[in-house]
C-alpha positions, -999 to +999 in steps of 0.1 A: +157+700-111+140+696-080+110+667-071+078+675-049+058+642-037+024+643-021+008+607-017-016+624+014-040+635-014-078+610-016-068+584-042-047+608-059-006+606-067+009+644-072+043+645-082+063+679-094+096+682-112+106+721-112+137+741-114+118+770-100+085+776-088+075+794-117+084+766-138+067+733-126+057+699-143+027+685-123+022+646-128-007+627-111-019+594-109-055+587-100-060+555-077-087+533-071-082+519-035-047+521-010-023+516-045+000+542-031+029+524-038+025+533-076+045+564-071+078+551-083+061+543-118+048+578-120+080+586-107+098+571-135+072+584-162+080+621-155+119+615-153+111+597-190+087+623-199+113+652-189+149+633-201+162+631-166+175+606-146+174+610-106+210+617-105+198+648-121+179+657-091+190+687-070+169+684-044+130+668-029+100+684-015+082+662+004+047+666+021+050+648+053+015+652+071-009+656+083-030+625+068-030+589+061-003+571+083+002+547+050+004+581+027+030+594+048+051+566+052+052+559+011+063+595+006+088+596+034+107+562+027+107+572-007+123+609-004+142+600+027+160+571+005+162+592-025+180+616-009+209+600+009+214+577-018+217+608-041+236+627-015+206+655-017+185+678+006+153+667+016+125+690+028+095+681+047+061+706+041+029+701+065-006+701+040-032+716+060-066+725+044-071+755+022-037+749+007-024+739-025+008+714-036+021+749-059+020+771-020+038+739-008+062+737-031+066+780-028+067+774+010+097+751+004+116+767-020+139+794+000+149+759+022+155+733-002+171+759-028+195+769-003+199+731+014+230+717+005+232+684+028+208+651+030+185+654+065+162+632+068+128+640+072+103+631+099+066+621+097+040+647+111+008+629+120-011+655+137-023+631+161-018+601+187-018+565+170-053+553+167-045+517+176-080+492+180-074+467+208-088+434+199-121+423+214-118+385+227 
């Protein structure tokens, strides 16, 4: 079973568990404000839900930009340290508009079905830091 994480979404958790993708479990979590930390307990609710553990894991999509710098961080910690504690491939997928988590998760799939090593996987912000200097 494979995991797809997408915390880029407006106040909106999307996780996947899949085996294929023709055969995908979509889980979401609507939040109010920047609660995107509450991925691990949606996390842990499909892995419930589905009678897995994360051992069972073979593998984790992860959307890794463009978007919120705090979206992308929360997804990649979490999939990057998923994966090489778990000893599994972790693929990165770029969300641009007019696309949808299932064509990101088809994207992925010839890559992470075939991966057989943990690579980490870098952020893709799409643009320079945005850093306000403080008036005196």
């Amino acid at each position: 079973m494979f995991l797809f994480i997408n915390t880029l979404q407006t106040r909106k958790i999307t996780l996947a568990l899949f085996s294929n993708p023709k055969k995908i479990y979509w889980y979401e979590k609507e939040e109010k404000g920047m609660e995107r930390e509450n991925v691990l307990e949606v996390l842990e609710k499909a892995l419930i839900e589905k009678k897995k553990k994360s051992q069972d894991l073979k593998g984790i999509v992860v959307v890794n930009g463009p978007g919120s710098f705090v979206g992308i961080r929360i997804a990649l910690s979490l999939a990057n340290a998923l994966g090489w504690a778990l000893s599994i491939p972790v693929c990165g997928v770029s969300f641009f508009p007019g696309q949808t988590n299932e064509s990101l998760i088809k994207k992925a799939w010839p890559q992470i079905a075939r991966r057989k090593k943990f690579k980490m996987v870098s952020p893709f912000y799409g643009q320079g830091p945005n850093i306000t200097i403080v008036k005196k």
